[in-house]
C-alpha positions in Angstrom: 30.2 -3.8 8.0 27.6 -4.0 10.3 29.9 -3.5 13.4 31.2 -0.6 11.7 27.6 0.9 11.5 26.5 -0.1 15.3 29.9 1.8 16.1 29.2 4.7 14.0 32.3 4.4 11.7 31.4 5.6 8.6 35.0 6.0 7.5 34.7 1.9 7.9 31.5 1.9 5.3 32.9 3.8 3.2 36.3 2.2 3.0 34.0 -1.2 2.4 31.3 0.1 0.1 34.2 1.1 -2.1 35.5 -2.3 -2.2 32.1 -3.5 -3.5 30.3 -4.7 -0.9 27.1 -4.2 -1.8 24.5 -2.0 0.0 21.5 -4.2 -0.1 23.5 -6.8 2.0 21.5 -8.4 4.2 22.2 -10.4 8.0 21.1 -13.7 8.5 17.7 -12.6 9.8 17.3 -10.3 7.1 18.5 -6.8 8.3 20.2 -4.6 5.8 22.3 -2.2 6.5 20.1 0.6 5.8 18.4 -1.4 9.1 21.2 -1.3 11.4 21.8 2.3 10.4 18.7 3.6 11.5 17.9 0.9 14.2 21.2 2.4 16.0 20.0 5.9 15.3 23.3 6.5 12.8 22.2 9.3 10.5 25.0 10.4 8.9 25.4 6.4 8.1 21.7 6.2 6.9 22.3 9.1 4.5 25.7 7.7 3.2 24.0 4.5 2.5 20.9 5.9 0.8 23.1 8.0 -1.5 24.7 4.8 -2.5 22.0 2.8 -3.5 20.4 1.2 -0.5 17.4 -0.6 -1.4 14.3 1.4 0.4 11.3 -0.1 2.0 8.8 1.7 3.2 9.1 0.8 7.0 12.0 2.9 6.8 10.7 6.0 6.9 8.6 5.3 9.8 11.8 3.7 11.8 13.4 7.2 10.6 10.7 9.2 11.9 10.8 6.8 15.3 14.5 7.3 15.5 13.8 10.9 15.3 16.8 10.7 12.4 15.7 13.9 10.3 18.2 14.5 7.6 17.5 10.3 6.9 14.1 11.1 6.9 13.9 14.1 4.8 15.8 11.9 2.6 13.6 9.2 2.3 10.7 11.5 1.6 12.3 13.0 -0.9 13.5 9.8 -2.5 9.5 8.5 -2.4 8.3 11.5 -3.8 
């Protein structure tokens, strides 16, 4: 999954999401995929993922406001309001 999101393939998420991984998965240093999603400035990813339960932290909205991901970011705003 997290290849999937570096390469942008969110047909790949998807496919996997609905297989039941789970969305607050985490790498062995901790990322989630939320993480990877906006660390490789993948909105439509980011979006996807929030929509399906990503856990939030608030450290991502300032990595979507870095990334200069705006739908993701509107999102999250929205989400913490």
């Amino acid at each position: 999954m997290f290849h999937a999101i570096r390469k942008g393939d969110l047909a790949t998420v998807k496919k996997l999401l609905d297989k039941g991984v789970s969305p607050d998965t985490t790498d062995l240093s901790g990322y989630t995929f939320l993480s990877y999603a906006l660390i490789n400035k993948k909105d439509p990813i980011a979006m996807f993922l929030l929509e399906r339960g990503a856990p939030l932290f608030s450290h991502y909205l300032h990595k979507a406001i870095e990334y200069d991901l705006p739908a993701t970011t509107a999102c999250l705003i929205k989400k913490n309001s």
